[in-house]
C-alpha positions in Angstrom: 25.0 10.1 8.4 26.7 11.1 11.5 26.4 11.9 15.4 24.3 15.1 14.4 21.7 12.8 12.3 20.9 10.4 14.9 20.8 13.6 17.9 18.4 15.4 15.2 16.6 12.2 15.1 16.0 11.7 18.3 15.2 15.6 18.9 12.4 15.5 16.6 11.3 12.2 17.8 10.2 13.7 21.2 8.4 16.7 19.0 6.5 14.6 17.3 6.0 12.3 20.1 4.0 15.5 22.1 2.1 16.4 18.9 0.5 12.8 18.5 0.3 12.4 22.6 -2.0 15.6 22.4 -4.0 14.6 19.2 -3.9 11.0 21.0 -6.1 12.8 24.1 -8.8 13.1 21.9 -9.7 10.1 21.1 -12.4 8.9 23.6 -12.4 4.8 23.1 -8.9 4.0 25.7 -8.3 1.1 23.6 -7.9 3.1 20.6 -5.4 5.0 22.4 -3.1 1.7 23.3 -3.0 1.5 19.5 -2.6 5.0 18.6 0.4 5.2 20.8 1.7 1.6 20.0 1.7 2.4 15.9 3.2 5.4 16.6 6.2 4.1 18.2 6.3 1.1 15.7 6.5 3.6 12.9 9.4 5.7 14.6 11.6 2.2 15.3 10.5 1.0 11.6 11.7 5.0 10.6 15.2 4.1 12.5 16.0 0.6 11.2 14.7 1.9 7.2 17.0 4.6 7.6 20.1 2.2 8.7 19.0 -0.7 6.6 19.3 1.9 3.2 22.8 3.4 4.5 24.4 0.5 5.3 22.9 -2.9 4.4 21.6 -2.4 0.8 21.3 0.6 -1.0 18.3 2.1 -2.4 16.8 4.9 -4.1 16.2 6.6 -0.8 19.9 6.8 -0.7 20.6 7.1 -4.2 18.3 9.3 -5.6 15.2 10.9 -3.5 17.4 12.1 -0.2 20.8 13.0 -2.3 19.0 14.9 -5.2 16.1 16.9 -2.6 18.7 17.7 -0.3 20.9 19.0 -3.6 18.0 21.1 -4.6 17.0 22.4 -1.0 20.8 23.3 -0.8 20.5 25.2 -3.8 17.1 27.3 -3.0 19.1 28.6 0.1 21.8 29.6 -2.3 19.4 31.1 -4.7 16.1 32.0 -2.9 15.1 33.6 -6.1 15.0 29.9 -7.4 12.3 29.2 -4.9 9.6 28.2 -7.5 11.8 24.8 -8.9 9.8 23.3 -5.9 6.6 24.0 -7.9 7.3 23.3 -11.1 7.7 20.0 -13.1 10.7 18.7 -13.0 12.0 18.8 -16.5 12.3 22.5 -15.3 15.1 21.5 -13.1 18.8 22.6 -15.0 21.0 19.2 -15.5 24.2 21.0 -14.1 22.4 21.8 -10.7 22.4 18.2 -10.3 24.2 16.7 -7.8 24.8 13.5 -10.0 23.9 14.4 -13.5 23.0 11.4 -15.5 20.1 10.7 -12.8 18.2 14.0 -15.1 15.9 11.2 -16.5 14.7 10.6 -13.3 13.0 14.1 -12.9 11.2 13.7 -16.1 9.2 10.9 -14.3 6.4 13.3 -12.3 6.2 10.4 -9.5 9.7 10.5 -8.6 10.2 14.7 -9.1 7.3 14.4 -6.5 8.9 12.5 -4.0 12.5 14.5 -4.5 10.4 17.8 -4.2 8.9 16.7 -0.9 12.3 15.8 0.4 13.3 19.6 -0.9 10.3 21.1 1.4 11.1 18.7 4.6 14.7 19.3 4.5 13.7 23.0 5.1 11.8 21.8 8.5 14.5 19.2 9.0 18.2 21.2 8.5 18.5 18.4 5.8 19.3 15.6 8.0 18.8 13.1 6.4 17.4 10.5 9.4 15.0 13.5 10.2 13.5 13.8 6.3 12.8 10.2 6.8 11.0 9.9 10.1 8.8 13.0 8.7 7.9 10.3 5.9 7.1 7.7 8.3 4.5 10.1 9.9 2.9 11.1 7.2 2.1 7.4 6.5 1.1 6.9 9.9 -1.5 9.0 9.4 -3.4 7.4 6.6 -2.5 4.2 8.6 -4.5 5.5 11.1 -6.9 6.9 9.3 -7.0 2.9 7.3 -7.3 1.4 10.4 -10.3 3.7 12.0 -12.0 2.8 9.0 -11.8 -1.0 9.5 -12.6 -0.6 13.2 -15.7 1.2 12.4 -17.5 -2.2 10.3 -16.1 -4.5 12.8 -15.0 -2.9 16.7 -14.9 -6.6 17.5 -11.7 -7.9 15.5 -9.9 -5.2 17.2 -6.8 -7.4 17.6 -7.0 -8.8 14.0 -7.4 -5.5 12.4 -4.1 -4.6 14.1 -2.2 -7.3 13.0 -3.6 -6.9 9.7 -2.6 -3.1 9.1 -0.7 -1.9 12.0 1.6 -4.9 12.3 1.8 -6.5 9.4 6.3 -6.2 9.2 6.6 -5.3 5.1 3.9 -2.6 5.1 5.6 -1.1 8.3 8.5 -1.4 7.2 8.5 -0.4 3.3 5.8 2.6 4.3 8.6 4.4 6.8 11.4 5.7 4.5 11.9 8.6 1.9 10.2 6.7 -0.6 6.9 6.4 -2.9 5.6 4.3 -0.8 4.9 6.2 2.4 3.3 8.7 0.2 0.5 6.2 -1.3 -0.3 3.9 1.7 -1.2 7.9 3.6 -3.4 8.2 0.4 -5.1 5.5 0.9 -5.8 6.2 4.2 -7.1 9.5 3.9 -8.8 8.7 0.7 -10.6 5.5 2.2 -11.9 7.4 5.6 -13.0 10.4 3.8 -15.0 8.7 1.4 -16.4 6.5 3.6 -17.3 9.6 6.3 -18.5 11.2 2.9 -21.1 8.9 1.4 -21.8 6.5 4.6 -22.6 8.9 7.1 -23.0 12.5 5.2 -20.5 14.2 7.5 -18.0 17.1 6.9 -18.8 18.0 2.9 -16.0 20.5 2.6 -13.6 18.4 4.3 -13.6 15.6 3.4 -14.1 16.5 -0.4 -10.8 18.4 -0.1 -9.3 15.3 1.5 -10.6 13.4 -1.5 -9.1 15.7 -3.8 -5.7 16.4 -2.4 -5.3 12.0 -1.9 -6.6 11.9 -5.5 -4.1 14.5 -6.7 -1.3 12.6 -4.9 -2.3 9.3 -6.6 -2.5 10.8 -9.8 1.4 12.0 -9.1 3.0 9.0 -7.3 1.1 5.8 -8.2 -2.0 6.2 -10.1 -2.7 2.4 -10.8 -3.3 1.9 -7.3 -6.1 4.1 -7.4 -7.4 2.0 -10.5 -6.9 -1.4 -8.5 -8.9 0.2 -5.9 -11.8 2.3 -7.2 -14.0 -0.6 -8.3 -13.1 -2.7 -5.1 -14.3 0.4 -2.8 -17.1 1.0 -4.6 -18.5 -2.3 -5.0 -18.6 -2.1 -0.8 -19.9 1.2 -0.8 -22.9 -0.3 -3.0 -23.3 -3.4 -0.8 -23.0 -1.0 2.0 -25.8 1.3 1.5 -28.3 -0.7 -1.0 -30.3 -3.3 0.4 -32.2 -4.3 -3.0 -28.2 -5.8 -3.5 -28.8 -8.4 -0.9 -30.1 -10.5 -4.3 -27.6 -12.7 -4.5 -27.9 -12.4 -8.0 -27.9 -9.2 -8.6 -24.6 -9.1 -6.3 -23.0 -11.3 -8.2 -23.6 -9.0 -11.2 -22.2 -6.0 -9.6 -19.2 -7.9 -8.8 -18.7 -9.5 -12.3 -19.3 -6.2 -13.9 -16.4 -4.4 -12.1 -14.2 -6.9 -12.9 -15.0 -7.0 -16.2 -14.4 -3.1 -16.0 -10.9 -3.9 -14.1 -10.2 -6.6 -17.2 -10.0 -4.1 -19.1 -8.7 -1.3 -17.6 -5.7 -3.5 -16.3 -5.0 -4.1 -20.5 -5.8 -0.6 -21.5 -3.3 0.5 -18.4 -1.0 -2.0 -18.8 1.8 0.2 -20.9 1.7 2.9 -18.3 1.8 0.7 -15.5 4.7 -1.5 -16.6 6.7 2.1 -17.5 5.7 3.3 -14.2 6.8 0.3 -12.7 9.9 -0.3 -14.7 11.4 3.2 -14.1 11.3 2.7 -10.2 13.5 -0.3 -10.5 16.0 1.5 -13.2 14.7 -0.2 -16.4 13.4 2.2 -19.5 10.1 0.1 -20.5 7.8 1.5 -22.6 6.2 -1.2 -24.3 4.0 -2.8 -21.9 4.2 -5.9 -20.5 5.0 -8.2 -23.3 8.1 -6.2 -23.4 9.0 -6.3 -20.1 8.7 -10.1 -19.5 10.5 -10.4 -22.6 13.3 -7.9 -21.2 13.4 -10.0 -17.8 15.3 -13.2 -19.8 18.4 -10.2 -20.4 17.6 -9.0 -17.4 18.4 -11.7 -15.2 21.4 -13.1 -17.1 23.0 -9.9 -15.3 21.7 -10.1 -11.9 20.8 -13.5 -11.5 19.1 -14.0 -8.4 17.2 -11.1 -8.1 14.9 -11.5 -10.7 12.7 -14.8 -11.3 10.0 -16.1 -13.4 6.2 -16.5 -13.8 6.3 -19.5 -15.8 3.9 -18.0 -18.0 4.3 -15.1 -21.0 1.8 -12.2 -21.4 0.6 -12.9 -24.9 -1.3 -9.5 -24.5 -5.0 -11.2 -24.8 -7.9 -11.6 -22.2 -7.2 -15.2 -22.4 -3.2 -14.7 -21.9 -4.0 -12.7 -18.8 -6.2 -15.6 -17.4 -3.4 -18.0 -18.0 -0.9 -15.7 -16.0 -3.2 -14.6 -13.3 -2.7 -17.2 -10.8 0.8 -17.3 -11.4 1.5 -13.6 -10.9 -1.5 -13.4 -7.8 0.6 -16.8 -6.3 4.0 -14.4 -6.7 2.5 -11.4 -5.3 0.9 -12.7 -2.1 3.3 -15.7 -1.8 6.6 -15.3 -2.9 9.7 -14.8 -2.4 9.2 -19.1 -1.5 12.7 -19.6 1.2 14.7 -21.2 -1.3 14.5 -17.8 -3.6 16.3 -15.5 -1.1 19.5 -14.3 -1.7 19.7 -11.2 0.9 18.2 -10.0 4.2 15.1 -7.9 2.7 14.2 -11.1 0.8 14.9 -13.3 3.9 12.5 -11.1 6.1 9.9 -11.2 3.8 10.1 -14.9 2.7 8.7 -15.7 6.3 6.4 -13.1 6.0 5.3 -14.7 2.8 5.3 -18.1 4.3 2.9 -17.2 7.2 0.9 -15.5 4.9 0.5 -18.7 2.4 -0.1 -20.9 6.2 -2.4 -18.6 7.2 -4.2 -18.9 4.0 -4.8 -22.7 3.8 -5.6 -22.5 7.5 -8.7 -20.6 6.9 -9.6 -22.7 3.8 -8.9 -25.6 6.2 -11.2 -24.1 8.7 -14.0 -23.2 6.6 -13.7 -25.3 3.4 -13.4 -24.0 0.2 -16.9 -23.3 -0.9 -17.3 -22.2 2.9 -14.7 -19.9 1.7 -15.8 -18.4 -1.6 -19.4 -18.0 0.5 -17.8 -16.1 3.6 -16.1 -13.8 0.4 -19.4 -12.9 -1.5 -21.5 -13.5 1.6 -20.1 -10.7 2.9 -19.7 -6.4 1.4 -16.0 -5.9 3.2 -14.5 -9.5 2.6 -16.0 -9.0 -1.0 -13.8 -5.8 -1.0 -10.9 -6.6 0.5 -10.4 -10.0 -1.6 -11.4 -8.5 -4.7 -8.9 -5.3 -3.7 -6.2 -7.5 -2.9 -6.1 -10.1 -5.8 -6.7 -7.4 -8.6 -3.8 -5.3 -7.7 -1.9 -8.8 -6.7 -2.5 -9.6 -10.8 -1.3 -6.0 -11.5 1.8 -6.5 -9.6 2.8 -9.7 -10.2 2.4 -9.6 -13.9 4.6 -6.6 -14.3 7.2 -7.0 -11.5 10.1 -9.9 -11.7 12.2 -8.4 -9.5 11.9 -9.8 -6.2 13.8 -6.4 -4.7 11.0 -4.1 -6.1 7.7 -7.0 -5.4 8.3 -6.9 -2.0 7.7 -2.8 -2.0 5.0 -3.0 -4.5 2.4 -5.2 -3.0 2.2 -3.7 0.6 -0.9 -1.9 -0.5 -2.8 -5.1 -1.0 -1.6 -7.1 2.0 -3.2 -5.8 4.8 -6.1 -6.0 2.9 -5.9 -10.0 1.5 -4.9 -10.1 5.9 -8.5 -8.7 6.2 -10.6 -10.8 3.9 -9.2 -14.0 5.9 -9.8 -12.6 9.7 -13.3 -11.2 8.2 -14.5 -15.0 7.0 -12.9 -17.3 9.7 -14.9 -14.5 12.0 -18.0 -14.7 10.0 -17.8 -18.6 9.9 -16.7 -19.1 13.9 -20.0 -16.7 15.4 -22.4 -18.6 13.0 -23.1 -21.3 15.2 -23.8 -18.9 17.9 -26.3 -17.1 15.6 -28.0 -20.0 14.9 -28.3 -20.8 18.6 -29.8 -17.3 19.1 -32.2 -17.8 16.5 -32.7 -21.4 17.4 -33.8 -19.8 21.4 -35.9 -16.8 20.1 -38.2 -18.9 18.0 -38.5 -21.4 21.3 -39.4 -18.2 23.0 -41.8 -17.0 20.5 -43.5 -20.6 20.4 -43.6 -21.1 24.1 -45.3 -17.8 24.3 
């Protein structure tokens, strides 16, 4: 980095501030446009302190593998336009000796992190490679799916307007870790898209073509950075999308069928995917797992003898059964949404995100304080989107926490489900607070209806 980067930076800044401030003139509702403008600002400062944090504080692969080896290989397509289809092709295409650090050639085996380093390739053509530049066109990418998330939450509930912010537009990790050259930014935008456009799909019939295309390209992009998010999603989304449009499902039993039936399907897709996901997520913290995650936890004892610190403990071994995995699940959903605890940080990532952690974990018994716990586990089935959002966010907690011990790579990993868990909270304190006000209503209409 140098004077140039931060100018560029800034340059491109203003560009993008007058393409969003144009798109931002279309939107009707003025107080969507207070947030439009305020996340879009939040995601260029969280763009500029991502982009310091990774040069200077504590390295990353942002700095050590995406930007370094996609500004390598955009170097070497201007050299070699001929070359120009590399940024097509897989990346066990790619020669070892056009590396600019050879041994990381494992690396573009792995199609989720060829994918990112090809991306980096393409901006750096719109960017003159700076660096700070490639990154801020990551954060806007994510900030549209952010968007896009948050339109979507806005639509089943206009009134927690404030709440819904905090939840996904505020929420410090998921700004943060969704604003660099990394995976990251890539899958929250899918989300995003892939959330409204289903949603705008099947809910209100609109824009077929579209929206199907949307579907596609967000499904393609899951498929190539992070699959298993998509898996810890699919049945959580759909389960609303049922609730949403059926009203024979306002059986209580027959809800609580639906919901115990994608669980069961999650059950076992979790075991059956539990291999892929522990190599996927053992390869983005530099660790060749293969075997699952028996392995892995078994590997995490050697592992932490050489970094001690940075890797901790469930308490509990994966014995590879349905019955180990209910003996491990609160532990690795308590790690996930909780942890790390204070006492467990040793740098300033872990630091920042202990408090988060810790407001998170205050802000949960609050609401079970406030509403009690079988008020609680009522408000969650009572309702489609807290039924969606909880279930979401503890089934890809368990994923997470069961196959990541590293507190350097849990802290990036879980942002998907956090704003999410945020959500099922504000959505049953809400649900709980207006139901003495319903019953007033009610209470005055049937006066009414007698008096008459």
């Amino acid at each position: 980095m140098d004077i140039i980067d931060f100018i560029a930076f800034f340059i491109y800044v203003l560009v993008f501030s007058i393409i969003f401030s144009s798109a931002r003139k279309k939107i009707k509702n003025p107080q969507l446009r207070i947030y439009h403008k305020n996340l879009f600002w939040l995601k260029v400062f969280a763009s500029f302190c991502y982009a310091i944090f990774v040069q200077y504080i504590s390295l990353g692969d942002s700095t050590t593998l995406y930007y370094p080896e996609g500004h390598n290989l955009y170097k070497y397509i201007l050299s070699n336009p001929s070359e120009i289809g590399l940024l097509f092709g897989p990346g066990t295409d790619i020669d070892q000796s056009i590396l600019k650090t050879s041994y990381l050639i494992g690396y573009f085996k792995d199609p989720s992190n060829f994918t990112v380093i090809r991306l980096t390739a393409i901006l750096c053509f719109f960017s003159f490679g700076q660096y700070m530049v490639v990154s801020l066109f990551f954060a806007m990418i994510a900030f549209t799916g952010v968007w896009r998330l948050y339109l979507f939450f806005y639509d089943q509930y206009p009134k927690l307007h404030k709440q819904l912010a905090l939840a996904i537009l505020y929420l410090p990790t998921f700004l943060f870790w969704s604003s660099g050259i990394l995976k990251d930014p890539l899958s929250i935008s899918a989300l995003g898209w892939f959330t409204y456009a289903v949603y705008q799909l099947v809910y209100y019939k609109r824009s077929l073509i579209k929206n199907s295309l949307i579907i596609l390209l967000t499904g393609y992009l899951f498929s190539a950075v992070k699959i298993y998010i998509l898996a810890a999603y699919l049945p959580a989304f759909v389960i609303f999308l049922l609730l949403k449009n059926a009203s024979l499902l306002r059986n209580k039993l027959a809800k609580i069928m639906l919901v115990l039936f994608f669980i069961a399907i999650s059950v076992i897709g979790f075991i059956a995917l539990s291999e892929d996901m522990s190599t996927a997520l053992g390869d983005y913290a530099g660790e060749d797992i293969t075997e699952g995650i028996v392995t892995y936890q078994q590997n995490y004892t050697k592992q932490s003898n050489r970094n001690e610190g940075a890797y901790f403990s469930l308490g509990v071994t994966f014995d590879g059964s349905i019955g180990g995995l209910a003996k491990m699940a609160p532990a690795a959903i308590v790690a996930t949404l909780f942890r790390p605890f204070l006492w467990e940080s040793r740098n300033i990532s872990t630091l920042l995100t202990s408090f988060e952690s810790l407001a998170m974990m205050l802000f949960t018994l609050f609401v079970i304080f406030k509403v009690g716990i079988f008020g609680f586990i009522r408000g969650i089935f009572k309702n489609p989107l807290a039924l969606y959002c909880f279930f979401f966010s503890i089934a890809f907690a368990l994923f997470v926490g069961a196959t990541t011990l590293n507190f350097g790579t849990l802290i990036r990993y879980k942002i998907p489900a956090m704003p999410f868990y945020v959500i099922s909270l504000f959505v049953v304190l809400y649900d709980k607070e207006k139901l003495p006000f319903q019953k007033k209503e009610k209470v005055i209409a049937t006066n009414k209806v007698i008096s008459e």
